[in-house]
C-alpha positions as CSV (number, residue, x, y, z in Angstrom):
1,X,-28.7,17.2,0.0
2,X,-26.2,16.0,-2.7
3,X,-23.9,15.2,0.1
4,X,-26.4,12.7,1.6
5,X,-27.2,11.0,-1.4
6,X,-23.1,10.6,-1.8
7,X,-23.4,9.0,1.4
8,X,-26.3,6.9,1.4
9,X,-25.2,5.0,-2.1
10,X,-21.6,4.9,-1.7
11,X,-21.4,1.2,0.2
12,X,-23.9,-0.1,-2.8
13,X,-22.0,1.8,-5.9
14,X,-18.1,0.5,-4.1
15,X,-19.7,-3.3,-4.4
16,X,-20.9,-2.7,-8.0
17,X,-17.6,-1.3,-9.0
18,X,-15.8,-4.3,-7.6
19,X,-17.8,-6.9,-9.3
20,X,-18.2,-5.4,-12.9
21,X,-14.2,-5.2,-14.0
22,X,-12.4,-8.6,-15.5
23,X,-10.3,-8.9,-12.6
24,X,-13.8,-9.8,-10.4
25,X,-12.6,-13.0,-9.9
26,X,-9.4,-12.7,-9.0
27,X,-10.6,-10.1,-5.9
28,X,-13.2,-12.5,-4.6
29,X,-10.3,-15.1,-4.3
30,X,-8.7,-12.4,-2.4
31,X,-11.1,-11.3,-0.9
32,X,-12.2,-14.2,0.9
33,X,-8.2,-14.8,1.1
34,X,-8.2,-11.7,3.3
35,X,-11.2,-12.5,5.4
36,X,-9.1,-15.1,7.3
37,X,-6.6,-12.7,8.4
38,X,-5.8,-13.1,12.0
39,X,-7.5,-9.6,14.1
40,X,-4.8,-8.0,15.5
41,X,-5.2,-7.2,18.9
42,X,-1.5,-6.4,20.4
43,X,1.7,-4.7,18.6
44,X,3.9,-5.4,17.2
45,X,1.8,-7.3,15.1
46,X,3.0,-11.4,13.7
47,X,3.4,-12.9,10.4
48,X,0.1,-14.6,9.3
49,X,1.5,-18.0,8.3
50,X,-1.8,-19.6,7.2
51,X,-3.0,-17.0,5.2
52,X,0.6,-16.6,3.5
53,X,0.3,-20.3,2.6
54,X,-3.1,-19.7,1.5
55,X,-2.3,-17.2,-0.9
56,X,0.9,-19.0,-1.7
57,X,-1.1,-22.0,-2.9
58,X,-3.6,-20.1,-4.7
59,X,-0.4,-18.3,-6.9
60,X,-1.1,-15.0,-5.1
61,X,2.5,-14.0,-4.1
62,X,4.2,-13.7,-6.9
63,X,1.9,-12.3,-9.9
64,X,4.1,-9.1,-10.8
65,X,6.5,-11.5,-12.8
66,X,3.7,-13.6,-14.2
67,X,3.5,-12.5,-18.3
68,X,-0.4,-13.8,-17.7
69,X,-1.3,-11.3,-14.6
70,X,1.1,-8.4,-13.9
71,X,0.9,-4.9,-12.0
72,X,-2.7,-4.7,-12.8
73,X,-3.6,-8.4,-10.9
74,X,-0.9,-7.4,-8.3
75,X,-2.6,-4.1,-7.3
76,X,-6.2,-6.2,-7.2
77,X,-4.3,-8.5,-4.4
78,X,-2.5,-5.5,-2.8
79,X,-5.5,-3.4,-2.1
80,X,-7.5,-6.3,-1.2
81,X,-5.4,-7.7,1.2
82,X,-4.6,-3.8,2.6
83,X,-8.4,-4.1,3.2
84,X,-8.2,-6.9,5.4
85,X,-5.4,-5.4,7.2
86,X,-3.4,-9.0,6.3
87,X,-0.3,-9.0,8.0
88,X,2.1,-10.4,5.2
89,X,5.1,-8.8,3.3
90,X,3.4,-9.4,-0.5
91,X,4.2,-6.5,-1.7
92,X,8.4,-6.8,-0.5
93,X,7.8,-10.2,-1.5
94,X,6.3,-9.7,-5.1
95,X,7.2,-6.2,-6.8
96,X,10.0,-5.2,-4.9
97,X,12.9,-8.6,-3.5
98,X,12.3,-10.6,-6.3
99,X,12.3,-8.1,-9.6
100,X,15.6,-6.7,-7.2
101,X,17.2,-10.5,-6.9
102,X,17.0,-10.7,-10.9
103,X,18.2,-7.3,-11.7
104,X,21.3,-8.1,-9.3
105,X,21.2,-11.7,-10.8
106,X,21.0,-13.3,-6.7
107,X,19.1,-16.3,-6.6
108,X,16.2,-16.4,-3.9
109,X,14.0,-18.9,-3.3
110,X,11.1,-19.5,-5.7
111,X,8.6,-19.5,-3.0
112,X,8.2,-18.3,0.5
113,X,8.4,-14.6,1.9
114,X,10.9,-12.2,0.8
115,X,11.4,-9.2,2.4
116,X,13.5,-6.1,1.8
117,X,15.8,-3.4,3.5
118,X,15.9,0.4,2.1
119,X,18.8,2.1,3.6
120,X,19.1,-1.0,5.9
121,X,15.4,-0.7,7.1
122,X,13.8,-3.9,6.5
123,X,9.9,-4.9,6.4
124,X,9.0,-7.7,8.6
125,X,12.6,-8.6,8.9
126,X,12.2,-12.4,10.8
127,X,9.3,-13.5,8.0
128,X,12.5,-15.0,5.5
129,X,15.4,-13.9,3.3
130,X,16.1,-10.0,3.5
131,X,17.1,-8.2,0.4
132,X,19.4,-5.7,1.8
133,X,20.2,-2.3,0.0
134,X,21.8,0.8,0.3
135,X,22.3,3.8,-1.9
136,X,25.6,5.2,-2.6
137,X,26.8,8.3,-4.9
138,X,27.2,6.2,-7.3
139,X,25.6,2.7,-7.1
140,X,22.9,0.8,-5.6
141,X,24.4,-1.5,-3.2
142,X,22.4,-4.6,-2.9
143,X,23.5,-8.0,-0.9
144,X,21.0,-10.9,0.8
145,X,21.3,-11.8,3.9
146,X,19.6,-15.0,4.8
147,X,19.4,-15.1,8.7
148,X,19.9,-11.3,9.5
149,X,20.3,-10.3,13.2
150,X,18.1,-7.1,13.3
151,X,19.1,-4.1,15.5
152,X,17.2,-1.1,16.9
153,X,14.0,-3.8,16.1
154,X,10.5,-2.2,16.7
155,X,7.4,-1.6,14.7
156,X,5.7,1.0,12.7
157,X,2.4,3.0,14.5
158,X,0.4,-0.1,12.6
159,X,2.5,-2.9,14.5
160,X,4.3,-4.0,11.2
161,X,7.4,-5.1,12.3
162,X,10.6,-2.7,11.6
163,X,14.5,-3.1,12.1
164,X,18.0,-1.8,11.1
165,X,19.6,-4.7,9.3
166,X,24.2,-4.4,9.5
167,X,25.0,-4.3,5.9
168,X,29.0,-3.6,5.3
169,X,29.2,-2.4,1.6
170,X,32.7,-3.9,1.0
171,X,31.7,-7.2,1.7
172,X,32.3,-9.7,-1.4
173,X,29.1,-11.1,-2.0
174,X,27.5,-7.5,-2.3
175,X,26.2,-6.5,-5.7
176,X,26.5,-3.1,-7.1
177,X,23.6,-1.7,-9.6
178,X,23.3,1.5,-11.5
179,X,21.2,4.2,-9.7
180,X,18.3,3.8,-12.2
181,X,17.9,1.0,-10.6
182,X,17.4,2.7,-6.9
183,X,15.2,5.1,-8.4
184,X,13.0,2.2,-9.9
185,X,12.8,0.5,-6.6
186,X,11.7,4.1,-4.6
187,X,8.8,4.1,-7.7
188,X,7.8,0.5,-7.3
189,X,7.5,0.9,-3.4
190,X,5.5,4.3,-3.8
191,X,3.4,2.3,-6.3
192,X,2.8,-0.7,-3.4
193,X,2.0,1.9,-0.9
194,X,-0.3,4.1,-3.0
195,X,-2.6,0.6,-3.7
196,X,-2.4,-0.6,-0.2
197,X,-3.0,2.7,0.9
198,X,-6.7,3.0,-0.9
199,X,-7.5,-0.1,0.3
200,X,-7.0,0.7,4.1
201,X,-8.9,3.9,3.4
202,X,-11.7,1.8,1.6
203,X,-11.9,-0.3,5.1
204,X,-12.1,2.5,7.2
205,X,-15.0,4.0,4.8
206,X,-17.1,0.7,5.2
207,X,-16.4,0.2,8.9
208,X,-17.6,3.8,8.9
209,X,-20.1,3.8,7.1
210,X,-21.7,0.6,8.5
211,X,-21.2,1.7,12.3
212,X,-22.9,5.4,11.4
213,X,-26.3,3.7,9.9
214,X,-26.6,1.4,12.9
215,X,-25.2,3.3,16.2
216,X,-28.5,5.1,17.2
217,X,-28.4,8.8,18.6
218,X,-31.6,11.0,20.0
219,X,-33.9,7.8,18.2
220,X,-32.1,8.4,14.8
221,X,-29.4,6.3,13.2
222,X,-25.9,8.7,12.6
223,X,-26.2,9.4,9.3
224,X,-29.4,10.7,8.9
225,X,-28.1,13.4,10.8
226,X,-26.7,16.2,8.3
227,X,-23.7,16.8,9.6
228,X,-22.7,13.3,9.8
229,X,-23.8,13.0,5.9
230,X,-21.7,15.9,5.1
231,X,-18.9,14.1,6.8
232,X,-19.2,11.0,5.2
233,X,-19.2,12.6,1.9
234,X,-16.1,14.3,2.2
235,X,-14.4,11.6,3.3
236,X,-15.4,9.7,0.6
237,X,-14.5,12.3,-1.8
238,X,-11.2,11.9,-0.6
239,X,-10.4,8.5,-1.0
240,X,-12.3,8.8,-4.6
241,X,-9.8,11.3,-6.1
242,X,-7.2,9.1,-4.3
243,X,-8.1,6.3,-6.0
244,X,-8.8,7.8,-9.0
245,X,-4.9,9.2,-9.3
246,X,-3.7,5.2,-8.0
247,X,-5.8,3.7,-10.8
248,X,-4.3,6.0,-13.3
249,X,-0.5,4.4,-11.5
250,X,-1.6,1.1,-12.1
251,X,-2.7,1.4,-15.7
252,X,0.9,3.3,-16.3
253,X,2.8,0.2,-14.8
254,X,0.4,-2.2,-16.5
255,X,1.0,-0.6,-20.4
256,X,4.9,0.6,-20.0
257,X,6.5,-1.4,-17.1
258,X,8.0,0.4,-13.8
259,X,11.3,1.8,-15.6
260,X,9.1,3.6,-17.4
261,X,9.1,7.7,-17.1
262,X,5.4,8.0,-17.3
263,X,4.4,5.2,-14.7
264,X,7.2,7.1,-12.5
265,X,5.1,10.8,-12.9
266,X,1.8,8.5,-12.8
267,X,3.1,7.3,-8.9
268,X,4.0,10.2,-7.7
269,X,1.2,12.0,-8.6
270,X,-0.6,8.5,-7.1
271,X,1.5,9.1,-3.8
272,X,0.6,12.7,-2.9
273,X,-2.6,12.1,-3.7
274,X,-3.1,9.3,-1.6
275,X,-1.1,10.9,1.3
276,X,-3.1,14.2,1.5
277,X,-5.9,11.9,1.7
278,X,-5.1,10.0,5.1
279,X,-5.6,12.5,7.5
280,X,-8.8,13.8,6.5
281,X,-10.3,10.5,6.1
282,X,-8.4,9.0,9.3
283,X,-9.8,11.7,11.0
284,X,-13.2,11.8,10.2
285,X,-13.8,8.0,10.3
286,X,-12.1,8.4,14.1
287,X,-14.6,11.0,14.7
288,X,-17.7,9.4,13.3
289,X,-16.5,6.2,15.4
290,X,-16.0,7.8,18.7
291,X,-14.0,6.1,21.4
292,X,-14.8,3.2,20.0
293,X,-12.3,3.4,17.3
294,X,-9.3,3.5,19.2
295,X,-9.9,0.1,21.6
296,X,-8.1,-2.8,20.9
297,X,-10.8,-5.0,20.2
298,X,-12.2,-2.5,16.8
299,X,-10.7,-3.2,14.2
300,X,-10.8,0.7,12.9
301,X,-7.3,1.6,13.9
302,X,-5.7,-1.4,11.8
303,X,-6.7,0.4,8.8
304,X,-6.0,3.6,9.4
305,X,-2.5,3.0,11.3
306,X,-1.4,1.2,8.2
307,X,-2.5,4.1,6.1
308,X,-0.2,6.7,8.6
309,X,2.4,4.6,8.3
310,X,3.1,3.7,4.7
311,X,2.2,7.6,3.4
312,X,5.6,7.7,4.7
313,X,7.5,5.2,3.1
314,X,9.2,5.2,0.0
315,X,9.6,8.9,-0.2
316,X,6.6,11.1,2.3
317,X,4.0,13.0,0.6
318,X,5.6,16.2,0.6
319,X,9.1,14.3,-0.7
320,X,6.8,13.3,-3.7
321,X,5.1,17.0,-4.1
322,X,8.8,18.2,-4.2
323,X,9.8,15.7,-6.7
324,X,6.4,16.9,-8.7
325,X,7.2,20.7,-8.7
326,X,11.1,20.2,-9.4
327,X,9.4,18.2,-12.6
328,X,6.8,20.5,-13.4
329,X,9.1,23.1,-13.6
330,X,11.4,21.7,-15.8
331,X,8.7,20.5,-18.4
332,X,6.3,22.6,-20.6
333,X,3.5,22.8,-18.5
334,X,1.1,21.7,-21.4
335,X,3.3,18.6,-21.6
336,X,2.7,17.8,-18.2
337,X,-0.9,18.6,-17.9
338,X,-1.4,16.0,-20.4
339,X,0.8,13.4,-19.1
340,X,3.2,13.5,-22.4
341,X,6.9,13.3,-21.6
């Protein structure tokens, strides 16, 4: 029974949530931002050019360097846009190029996308200047290479465009950092991912919410069937403790800055979390949908695809949970159970 309620109030609690915190107004610009993505239909999926200048002109892109917004604004537009399944490189273009141009003092244009290479994998590679990087044993190589040629190009299981970017570490314009600062940038990408993350989950919740109290089976609606309430509610449980475990990330980054040790434990305890909730909640929304979830045409499989593919990036869940343990094991355990370090 308590599963049911879960169910039958989630949609109207999720609404209430998003309109009672300070930032309300900055995720209704976002939000109706993201409602003129263009619908994917084909991979690999294209840059969105119009709603990239959208946001652009409403000071969107670039609010992780802004003293008057920071992390906590920039996961608002993250997740938001994540939700709308908007196919634009904000976060490369945001908390990852340009805090990495000014650390390796490179200048990069003030405005358009940015996009970035890890081990010479680059994010939407063709949408502008590529930030290329590569770790060494001792330094973070970093160099930018304006008109890349791409090799071995392709796309992620979402469609987001993917390709191995030449980068020749000898070269005279390349930059070397300290490894701190390669560390940092795996943190700040697990940070991106874990926000975007809960905010494809939250679109695969509503679209499966919404199709299980109208699709119709044996004269009832879906979820009044048990079953199908039980279902719901775990699924939504899921995304909850994710969320809960992202929030706590975001708050970290917002009070002590990325190069911080306790936003670092705060991430990767957002990323496992977030990746152990994919496949349960992928799955179940897929099941609750049917067939119809996997046609071209529903826009189901946008959300979770995207979900699939970034658990993996910027270290995999069970990279993270290694990462945790190796930590935990080294720290008194009280220490880390209350998040001193």
């Amino acid at each position: 029974m308590l599963r049911g309620i879960v169910a039958k109030n989630w949609t109207k609690q999720a609404a209430a949530k998003q309109h009672s915190d300070e930032l309300a107004e900055l995720r209704e610009l976002a939000d109706q931002i993201g409602q003129s993505a263009q619908p994917a239909r084909t991979l690999p999926l294209t840059f969105d050019d119009a709603l990239w200048r959208t946001a652009e002109s409403s000071g969107l892109t670039r609010l992780s360097s802004d003293a008057d917004a920071g992390p906590a604004a920039t996961a608002v537009v993250l997740g938001t846009l994540a939700r709308h399944a908007a196919a634009v490189p904000i976060a490369e273009t945001d908390v990852l190029a340009t805090w990495l141009a000014a650390e390796a003092g490179i200048a990069v244009p003030e405005s358009g996308p940015l996009t970035l290479a890890v081990e010479q994998i680059a994010t939407w590679p063709q949408c502008g200047p590529v930030l290329v990087t590569k770790r060494g044993p001792d330094a973070l190589y970093v160099a930018l290479r304006d008109s890349p040629a791409p090799v071995n190009g392709g796309h992620n299981l979402a469609g987001e465009p993917r390709a191995t970017i030449e980068f020749d570490t000898a070269a005279s314009d390349v930059v070397q950092l300290p490894l701190t600062v390669a560390d940092e940038l795996t943190i700040r990408g697990a940070w991106c991912r874990s926000v975007q993350i809960v905010g494809a989950l939250d679109a695969a919740a509503e679209l499966t919410v919404a199709h299980t109290e109208t699709r119709v089976q044996f004269g009832r609606p879906l979820a009044a069937f048990q079953a199908v309430q039980h279902s719901l509610a775990s699924m939504l449980g899921e995304i909850e403790r994710a969320r809960a475990a992202t929030a706590l990330a975001v708050t970290a980054a917002a009070q002590y800055g990325f190069s911080d040790d306790r936003t670092g434990y705060a991430t990767t305890v957002a990323k496992i979390a977030v990746g152990r909730a994919v496949a349960p909640v992928t799955t179940i929304a897929h099941q609750l949908h049917g067939a119809i979830g996997t046609t071209a045409e529903h826009p189901l499989w946008r959300a979770t695809l995207r979900a699939r593919s970034w658990a993996d990036e910027f270290g995999s869940t069970s990279w993270h949970a290694r990462r945790l343990a190796t930590r935990t094991a080294t720290t008194d355990p009280w220490d880390v159970t209350v998040g001193r370090f």
